[in-house]
C-alpha positions as CSV (number, residue, x, y, z in Angstrom):
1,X,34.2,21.4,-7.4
2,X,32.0,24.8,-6.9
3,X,28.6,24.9,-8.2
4,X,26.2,27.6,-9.2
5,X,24.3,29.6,-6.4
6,X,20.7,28.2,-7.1
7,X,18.1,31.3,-7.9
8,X,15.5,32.7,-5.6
9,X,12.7,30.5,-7.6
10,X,14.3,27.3,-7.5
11,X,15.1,27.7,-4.1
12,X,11.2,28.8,-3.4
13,X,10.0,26.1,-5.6
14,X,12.2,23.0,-3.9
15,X,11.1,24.5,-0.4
16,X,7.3,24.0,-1.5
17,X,8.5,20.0,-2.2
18,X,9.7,19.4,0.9
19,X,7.2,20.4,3.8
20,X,9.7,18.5,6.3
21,X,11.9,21.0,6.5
22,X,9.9,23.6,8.0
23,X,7.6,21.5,10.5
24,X,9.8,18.6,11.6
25,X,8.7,15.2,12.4
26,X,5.2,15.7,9.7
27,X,5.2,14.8,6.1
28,X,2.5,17.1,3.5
29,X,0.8,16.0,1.3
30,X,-0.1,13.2,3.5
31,X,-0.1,9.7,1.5
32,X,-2.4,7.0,1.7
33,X,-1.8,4.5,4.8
34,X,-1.7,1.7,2.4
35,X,2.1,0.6,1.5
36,X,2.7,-1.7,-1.4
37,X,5.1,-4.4,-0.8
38,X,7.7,-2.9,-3.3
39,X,7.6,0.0,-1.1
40,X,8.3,-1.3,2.1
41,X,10.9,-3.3,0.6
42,X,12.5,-0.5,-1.1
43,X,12.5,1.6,2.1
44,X,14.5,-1.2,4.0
45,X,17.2,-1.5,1.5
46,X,17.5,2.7,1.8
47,X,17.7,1.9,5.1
48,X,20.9,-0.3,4.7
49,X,24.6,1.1,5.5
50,X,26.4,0.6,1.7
51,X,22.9,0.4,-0.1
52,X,22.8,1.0,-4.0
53,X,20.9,4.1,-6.1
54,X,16.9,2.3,-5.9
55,X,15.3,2.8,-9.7
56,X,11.3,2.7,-9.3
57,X,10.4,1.8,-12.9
58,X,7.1,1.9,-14.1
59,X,3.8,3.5,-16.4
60,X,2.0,6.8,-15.3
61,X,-0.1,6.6,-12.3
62,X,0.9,3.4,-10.8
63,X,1.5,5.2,-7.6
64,X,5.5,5.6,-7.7
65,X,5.5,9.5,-6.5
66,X,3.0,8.3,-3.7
67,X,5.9,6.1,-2.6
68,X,8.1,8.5,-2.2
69,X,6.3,10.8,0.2
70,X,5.2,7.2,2.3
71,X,9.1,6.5,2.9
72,X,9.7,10.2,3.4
73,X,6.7,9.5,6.1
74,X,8.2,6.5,7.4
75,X,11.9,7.5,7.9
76,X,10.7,11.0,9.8
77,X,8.3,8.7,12.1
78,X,11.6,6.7,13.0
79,X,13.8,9.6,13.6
80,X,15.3,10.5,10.4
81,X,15.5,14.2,10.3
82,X,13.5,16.3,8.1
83,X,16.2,17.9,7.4
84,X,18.3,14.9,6.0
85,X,15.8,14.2,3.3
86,X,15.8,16.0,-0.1
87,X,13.0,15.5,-2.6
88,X,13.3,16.9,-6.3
89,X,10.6,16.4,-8.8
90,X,12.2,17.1,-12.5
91,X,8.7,17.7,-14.2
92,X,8.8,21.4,-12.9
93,X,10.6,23.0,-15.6
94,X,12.7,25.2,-13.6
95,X,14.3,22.5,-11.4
96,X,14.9,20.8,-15.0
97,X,16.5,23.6,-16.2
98,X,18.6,24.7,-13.0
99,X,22.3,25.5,-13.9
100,X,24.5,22.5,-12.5
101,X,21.8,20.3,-12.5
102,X,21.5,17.5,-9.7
103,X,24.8,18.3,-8.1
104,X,23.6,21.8,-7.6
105,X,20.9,20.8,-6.3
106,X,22.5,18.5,-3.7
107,X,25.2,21.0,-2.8
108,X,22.7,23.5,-1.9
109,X,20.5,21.3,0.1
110,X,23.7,19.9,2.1
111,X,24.7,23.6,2.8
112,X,21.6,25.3,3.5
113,X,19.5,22.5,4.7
114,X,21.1,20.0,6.4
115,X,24.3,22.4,7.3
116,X,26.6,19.6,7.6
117,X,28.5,18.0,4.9
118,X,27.1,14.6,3.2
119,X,28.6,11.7,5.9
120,X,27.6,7.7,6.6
121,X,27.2,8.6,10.0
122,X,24.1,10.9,9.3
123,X,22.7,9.2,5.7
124,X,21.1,11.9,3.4
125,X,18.4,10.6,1.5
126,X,17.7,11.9,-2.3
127,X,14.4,10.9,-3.7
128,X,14.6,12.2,-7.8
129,X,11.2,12.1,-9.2
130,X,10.4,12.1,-13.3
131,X,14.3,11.9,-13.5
132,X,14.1,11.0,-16.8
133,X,13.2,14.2,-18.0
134,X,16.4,15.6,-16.9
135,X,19.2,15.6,-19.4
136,X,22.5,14.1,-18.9
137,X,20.5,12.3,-15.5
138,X,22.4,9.4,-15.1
139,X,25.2,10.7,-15.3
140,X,25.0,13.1,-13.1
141,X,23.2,10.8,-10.7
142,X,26.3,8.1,-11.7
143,X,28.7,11.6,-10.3
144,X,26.5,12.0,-7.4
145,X,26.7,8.8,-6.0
146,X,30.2,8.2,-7.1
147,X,31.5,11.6,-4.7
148,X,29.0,11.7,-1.8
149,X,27.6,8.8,0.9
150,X,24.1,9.5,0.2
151,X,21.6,7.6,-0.2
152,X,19.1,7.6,-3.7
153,X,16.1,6.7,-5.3
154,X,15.0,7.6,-8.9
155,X,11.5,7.0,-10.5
156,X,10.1,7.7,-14.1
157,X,7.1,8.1,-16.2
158,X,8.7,5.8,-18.6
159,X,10.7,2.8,-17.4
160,X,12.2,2.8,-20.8
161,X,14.5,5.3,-20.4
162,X,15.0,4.4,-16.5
163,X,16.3,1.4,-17.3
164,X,18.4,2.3,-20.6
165,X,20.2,4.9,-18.6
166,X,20.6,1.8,-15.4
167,X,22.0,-0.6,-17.3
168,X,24.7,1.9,-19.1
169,X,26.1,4.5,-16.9
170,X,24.6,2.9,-13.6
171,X,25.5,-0.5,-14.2
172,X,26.9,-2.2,-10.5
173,X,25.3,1.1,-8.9
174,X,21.2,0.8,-9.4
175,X,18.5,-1.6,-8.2
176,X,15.6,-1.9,-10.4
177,X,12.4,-2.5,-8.7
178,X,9.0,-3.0,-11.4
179,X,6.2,-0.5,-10.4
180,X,3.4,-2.3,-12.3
181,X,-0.3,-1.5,-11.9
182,X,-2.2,-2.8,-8.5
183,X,-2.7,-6.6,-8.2
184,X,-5.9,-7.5,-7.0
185,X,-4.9,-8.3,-3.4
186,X,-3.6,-5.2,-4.0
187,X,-6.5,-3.4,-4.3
188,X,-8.4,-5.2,-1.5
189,X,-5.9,-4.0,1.0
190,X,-5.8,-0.9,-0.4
191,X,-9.7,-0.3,-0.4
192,X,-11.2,-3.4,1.3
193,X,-9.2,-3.8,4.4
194,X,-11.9,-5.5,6.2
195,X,-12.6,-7.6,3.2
196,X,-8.5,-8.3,2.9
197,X,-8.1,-9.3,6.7
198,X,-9.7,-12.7,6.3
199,X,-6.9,-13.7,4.1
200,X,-3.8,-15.8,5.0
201,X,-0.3,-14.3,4.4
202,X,0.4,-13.9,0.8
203,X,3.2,-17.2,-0.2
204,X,5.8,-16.1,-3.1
205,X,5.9,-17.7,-6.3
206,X,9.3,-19.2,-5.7
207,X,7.6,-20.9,-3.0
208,X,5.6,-22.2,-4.3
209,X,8.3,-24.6,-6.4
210,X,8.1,-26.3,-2.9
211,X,5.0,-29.1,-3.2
212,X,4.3,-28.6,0.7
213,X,3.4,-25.0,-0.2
214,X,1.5,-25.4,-3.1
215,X,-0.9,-28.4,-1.1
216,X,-1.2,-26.1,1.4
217,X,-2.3,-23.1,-1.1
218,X,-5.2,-26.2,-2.9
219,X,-6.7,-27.0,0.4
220,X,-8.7,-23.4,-0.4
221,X,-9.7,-20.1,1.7
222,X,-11.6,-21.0,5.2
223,X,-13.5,-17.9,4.5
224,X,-17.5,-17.3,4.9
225,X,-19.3,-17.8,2.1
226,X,-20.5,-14.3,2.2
227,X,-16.8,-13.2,1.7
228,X,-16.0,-15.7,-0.9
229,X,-19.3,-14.1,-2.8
230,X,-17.8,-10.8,-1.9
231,X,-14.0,-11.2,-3.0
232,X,-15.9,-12.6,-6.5
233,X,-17.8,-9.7,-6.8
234,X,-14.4,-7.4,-6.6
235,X,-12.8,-9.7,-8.4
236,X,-15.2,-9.0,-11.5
237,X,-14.6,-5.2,-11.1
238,X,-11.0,-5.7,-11.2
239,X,-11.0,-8.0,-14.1
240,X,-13.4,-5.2,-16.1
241,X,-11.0,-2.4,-14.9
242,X,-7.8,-3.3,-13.8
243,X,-5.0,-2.1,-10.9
244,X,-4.7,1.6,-11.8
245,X,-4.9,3.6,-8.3
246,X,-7.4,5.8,-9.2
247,X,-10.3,4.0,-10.5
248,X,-10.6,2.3,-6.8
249,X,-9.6,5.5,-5.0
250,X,-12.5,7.2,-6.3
251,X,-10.6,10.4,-7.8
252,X,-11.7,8.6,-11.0
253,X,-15.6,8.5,-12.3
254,X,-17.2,5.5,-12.5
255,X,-18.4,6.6,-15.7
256,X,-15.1,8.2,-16.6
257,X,-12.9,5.2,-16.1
258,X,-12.3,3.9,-19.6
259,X,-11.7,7.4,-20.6
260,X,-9.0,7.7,-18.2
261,X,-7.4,4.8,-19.2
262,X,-7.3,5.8,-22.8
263,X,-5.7,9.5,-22.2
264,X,-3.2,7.7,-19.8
265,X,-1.7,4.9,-21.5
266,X,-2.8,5.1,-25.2
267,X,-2.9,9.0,-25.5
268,X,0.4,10.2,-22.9
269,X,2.7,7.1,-22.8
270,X,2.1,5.7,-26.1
271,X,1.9,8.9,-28.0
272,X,3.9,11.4,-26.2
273,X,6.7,9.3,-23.6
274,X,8.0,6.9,-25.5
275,X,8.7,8.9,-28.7
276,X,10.2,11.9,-26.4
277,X,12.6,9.4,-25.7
278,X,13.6,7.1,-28.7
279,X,13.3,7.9,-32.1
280,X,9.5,6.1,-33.0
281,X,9.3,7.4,-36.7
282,X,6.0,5.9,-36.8
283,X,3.8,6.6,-33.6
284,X,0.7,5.8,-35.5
285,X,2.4,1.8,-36.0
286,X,2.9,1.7,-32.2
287,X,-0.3,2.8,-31.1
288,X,-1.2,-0.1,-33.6
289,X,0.7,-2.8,-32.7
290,X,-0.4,-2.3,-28.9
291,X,-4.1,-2.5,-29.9
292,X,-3.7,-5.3,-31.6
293,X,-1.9,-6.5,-28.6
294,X,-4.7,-6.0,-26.7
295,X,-6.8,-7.8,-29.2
296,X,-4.9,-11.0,-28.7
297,X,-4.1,-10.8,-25.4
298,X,-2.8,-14.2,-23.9
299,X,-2.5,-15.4,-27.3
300,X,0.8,-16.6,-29.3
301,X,2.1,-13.7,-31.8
302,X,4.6,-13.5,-33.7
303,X,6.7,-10.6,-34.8
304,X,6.3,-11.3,-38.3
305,X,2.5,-11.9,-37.9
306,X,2.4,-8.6,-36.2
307,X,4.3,-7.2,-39.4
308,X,1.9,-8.4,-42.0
309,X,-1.2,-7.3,-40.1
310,X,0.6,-4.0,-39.8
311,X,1.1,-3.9,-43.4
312,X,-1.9,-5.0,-44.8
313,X,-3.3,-2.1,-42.0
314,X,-1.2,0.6,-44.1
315,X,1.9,0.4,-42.1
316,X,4.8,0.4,-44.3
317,X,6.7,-1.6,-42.0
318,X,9.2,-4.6,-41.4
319,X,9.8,-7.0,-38.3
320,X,13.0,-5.1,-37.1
321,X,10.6,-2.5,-36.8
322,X,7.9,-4.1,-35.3
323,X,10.3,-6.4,-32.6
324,X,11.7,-2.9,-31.1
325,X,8.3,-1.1,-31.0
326,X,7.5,-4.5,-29.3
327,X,10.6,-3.5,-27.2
328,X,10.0,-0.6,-25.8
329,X,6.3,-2.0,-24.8
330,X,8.0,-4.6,-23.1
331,X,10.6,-2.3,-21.0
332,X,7.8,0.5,-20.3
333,X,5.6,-2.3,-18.4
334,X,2.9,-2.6,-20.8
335,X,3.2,-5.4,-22.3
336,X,4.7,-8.8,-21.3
337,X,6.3,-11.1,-23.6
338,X,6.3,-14.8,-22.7
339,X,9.0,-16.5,-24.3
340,X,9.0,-20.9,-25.6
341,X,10.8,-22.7,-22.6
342,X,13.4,-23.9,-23.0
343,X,14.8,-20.9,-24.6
344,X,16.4,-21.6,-27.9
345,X,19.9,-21.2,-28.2
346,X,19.4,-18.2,-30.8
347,X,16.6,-16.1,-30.8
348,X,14.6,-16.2,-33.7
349,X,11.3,-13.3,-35.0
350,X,9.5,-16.4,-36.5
351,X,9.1,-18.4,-33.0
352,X,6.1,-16.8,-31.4
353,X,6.0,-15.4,-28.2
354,X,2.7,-15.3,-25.8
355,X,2.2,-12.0,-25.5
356,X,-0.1,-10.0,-23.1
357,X,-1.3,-6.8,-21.2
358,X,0.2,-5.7,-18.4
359,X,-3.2,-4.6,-17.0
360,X,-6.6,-6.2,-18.5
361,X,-7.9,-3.2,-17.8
362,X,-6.2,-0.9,-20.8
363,X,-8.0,-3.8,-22.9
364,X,-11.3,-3.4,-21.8
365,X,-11.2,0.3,-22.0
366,X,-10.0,0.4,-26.0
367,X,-12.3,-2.2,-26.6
368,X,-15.2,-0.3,-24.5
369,X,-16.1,-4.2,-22.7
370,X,-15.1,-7.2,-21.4
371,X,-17.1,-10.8,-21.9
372,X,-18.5,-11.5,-18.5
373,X,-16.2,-13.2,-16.4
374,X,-18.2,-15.5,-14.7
375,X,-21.1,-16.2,-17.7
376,X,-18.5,-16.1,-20.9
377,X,-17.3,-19.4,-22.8
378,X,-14.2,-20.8,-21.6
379,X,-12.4,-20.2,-25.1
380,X,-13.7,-16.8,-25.0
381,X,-12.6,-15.8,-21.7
382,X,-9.9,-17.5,-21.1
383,X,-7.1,-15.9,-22.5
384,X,-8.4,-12.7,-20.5
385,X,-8.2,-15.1,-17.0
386,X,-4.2,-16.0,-18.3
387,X,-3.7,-12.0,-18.7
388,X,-4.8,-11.5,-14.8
389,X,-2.7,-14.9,-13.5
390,X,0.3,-13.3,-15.3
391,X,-0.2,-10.1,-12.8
392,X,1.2,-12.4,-9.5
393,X,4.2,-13.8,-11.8
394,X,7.2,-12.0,-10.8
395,X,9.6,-12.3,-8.8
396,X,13.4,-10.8,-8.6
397,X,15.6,-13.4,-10.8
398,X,12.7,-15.7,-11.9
399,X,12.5,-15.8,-15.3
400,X,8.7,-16.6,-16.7
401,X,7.6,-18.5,-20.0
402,X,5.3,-20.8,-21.5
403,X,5.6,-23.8,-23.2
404,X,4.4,-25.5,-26.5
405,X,6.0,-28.5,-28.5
406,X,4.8,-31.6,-29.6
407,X,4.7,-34.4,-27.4
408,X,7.1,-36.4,-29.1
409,X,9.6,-33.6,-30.6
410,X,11.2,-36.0,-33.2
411,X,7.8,-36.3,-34.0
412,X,5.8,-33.3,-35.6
413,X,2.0,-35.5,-36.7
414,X,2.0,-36.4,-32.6
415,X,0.2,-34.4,-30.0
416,X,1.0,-31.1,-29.2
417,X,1.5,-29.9,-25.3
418,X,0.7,-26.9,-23.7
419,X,1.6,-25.2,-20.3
420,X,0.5,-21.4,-20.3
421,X,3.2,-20.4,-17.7
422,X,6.3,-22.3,-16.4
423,X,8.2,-20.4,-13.9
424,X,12.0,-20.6,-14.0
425,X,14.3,-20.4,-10.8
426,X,17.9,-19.3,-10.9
427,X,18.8,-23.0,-10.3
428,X,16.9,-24.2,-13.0
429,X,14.1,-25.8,-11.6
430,X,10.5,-24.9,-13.0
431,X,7.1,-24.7,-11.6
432,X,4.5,-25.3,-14.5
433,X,1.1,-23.1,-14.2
434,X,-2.0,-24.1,-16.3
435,X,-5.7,-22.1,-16.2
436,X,-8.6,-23.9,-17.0
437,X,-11.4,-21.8,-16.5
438,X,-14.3,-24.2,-16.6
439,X,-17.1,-25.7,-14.4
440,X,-15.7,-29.0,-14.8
441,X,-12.1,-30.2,-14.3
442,X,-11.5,-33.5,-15.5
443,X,-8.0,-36.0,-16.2
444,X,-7.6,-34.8,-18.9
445,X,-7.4,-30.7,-18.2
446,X,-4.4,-31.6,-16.2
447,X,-2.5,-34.3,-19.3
448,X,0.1,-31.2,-20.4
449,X,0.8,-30.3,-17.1
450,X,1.3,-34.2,-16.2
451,X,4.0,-34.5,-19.4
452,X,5.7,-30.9,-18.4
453,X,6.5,-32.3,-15.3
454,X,7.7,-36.0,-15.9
455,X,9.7,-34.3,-18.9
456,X,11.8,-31.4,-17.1
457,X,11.2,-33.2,-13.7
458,X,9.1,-30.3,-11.8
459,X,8.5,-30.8,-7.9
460,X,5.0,-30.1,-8.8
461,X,2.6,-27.9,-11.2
462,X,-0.8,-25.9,-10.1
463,X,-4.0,-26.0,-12.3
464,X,-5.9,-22.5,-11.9
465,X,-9.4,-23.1,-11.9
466,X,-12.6,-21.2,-12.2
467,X,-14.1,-23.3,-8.7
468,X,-12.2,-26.7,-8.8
469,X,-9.8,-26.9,-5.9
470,X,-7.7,-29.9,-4.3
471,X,-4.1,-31.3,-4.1
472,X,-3.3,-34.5,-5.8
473,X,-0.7,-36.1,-4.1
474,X,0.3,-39.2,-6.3
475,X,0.6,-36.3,-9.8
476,X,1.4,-33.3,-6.9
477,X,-0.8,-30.8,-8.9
478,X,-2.5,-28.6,-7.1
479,X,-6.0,-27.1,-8.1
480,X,-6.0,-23.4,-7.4
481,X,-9.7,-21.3,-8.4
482,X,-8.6,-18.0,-9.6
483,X,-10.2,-15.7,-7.1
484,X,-7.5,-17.7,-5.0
485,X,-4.6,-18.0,-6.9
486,X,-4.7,-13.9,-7.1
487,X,-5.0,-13.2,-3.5
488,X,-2.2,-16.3,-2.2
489,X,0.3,-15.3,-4.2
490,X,2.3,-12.2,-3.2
491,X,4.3,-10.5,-6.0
């Protein structure tokens, strides 16, 4: 197949991209030394003879370009030549518009950069930024892949349309790895290093379905009590302001920060991503339906209690509506949707889902505050403490819900049980996750949990505290304090 000669300001513009070419062996702009897990894992599956196309997925400024240039940095440390490594970022018009598109593009860099054709001996390495905003991209990226041993990885503002396009015409091709905001150990190794090196290795939440684990995680941090006050502290200014990048980096004002919040999420991907990409006939009813979101986060919606609200708001609306504006929340990372376990057999708009914010700190800055973490109520805070526990809960193939019946289902006038989060492995088994975030735990606080577990026969469950920590060994319930829980358990 022949392809279009590229014109002298594409060519000028790609060669500005990629500094490597023209000064081997040193990577500009030069990232930040910290490297999120995701990344380092995405960089060793590149790595791998046979891997598949990587798809970062994830909201605006969660750091996904950032990863790029750190793996660019990291394969021309170990010897990968400059040379071998092309990186295209599709919100430049001109690249977007480039006759021939991505196979153009890869032609010319295979001829006039690396001089050699693509080959598994010598791996090429594509990194396609803002793909998304390149029409026909997957399948051109599908024909890329499909003809030449190279090696790719695509991000996108909007995970919506990543993954739409990686389930259709990449499906058995892509990898899908989330790109959510920071987590708070995160941040602390990101911009508290010193603080951050006290801490044990982070344990995974599939570990933890292994009771040794989880004791091990309640017998608490051997930290100074200086750091403990310390990693409290941050933890506060995390829970007022979230995991975006740039609030801790310090591009960000400290009196800006809820600003830049609102013009990132609310404003761009709410009101200008999302309905570039689907047909939202009613931006105005999504930009609702999030705040009210945000509103009850941690709480049980429902669709149709959504659609009512909406309605009685103005919105002339309906629950189909309403479920796939609740979609595409879900599939652009900004929204979580916790569904009953065990999942019913059919799915159903009337059974409620618990529903929260990716990052509490989109909340906070719509609703200009946050009650204090520390001095609030526990009614009042805690549904705010479930929407940061949620943050750690991931994991490839675990599936993660919560659970609510009565405690004799034949049985609608006996109690009613409640776990907030019951992670599900592959093989079935399930670890149960309560928060009670009080002074005082008691018997009592720990009843549902107790019933979860006798009932679907869990290898143990974990009670996130605010201070209360301890492993019972006759119930194997672990107590976890928060500040903790967050900084153990590695996403």
């Amino acid at each position: 197949m022949t392809f279009p000669l590229l014109s002298p300001e594409t060519v000028r513009v790609l060669r500005d991209l990629n500094p490597w070419w023209e000064v081997p062996g040193r990577v500009r702009p030069e990232p930040p030394p910290y490297v999120r897990p995701a990344t380092r894992a995405v960089l060793e599956r590149l790595r791998s003879e046979g891997s598949l196309i990587e798809i970062l997925r994830g909201p605006r400024q969660v750091g996904k370009t950032t990863a790029i240039y750190q793996i660019v940095r990291e394969l021309v440390r170990t010897g990968t030549a400059g040379t071998d490594v092309l990186f295209v970022r599709f919100d430049h018009e001109l690249l977007r518009e480039t006759q021939g598109g991505i196979p153009a593009i890869a032609r010319w860099f295979s001829r006039e950069i690396r001089r050699a054709e693509f080959e598994r001996k010598r791996p090429a390495f594509l990194f396609l930024d803002e793909v998304l905003k390149l029409r026909r991209w997957d399948e051109q990226t599908k024909h890329l892949f499909d003809t030449f041993p190279v090696r790719i990885l695509l991000t996108g503002s909007s995970s919506v349309l990543v993954s739409k396009g990686g389930r259709e015409s990449l499906a058995g091709r892509a990898l899908t790895t989330d790109f959510p905001p920071f987590g708070f150990r995160e941040v602390l190794e990101a911009w508290e290093p010193k603080l951050a090196a006290v801490l044990p290795e982070p344990v995974s939440i599939r570990a933890l379905l292994d009771p040794r684990k989880t004791a091990a995680m309640a017998r608490g941090l051997r930290v100074p009590p200086k750091r403990r006050s310390a990693l409290d502290r941050h933890l506060e200014r995390y829970y007022g302001r979230g995991g975006y990048p740039r609030l801790h980096s310090g591009e960000v004002p400290d009196d800006r920060w809820a600003d830049y919040l609102v013009e990132t999420v609310f404003e761009r991907v709410l009101g200008v991503d999302i309905p570039d990409l689907f047909p939202v006939e009613q931006p105005a009813l999504m930009r609702h339906l999030y705040l009210m979101v945000a509103k009850l986060t941690g709480r049980e919606i429902s669709q149709n209690g959504l659609t009512e609200t909406a309605n009685a708001a103005g919105f002339a609306t309906n629950q189909p509506t309403v479920g796939k504006y609740l979609h595409y929340l879900a599939d652009a990372l900004l929204i979580r949707e916790f569904r009953r376990y065990p999942l019913a057999r059919r799915a159903s708009a009337r059974v409620p889902a618990k529903i929260t914010l990716s990052d509490l700190g989109v909340r906070n800055a719509l609703l200009r505050g946050a009650p204090s973490l520390w001095e609030s109520p526990p009614d009042i805070v805690g549904p705010l403490v479930e929407t940061l526990v949620q943050a750690v809960l991931r994991a490839p193939n675990m599936r993660f819900h919560y659970y609510r019946d009565f405690e004799n289902p034949a049985n609608r006038r006996s109690a009613v049980r409640e776990v907030d989060f019951v992670a599900e492995e592959t093989d079935g088994s399930v670890l149960p996750i309560e928060v009670k975030f009080r002074k005082r735990i008691d018997a009592d606080d720990a009843r549902s949990l107790g019933y979860f577990m006798d009932r679907f026969r869990s290898p143990c469950g974990i009670l996130v505290t605010r201070e209360t920590s301890g492993w019972d060994p006759a119930r194997r319930i672990a107590c976890v304090p928060l500040t903790e829980f967050l900084v153990r358990v590695g996403t």
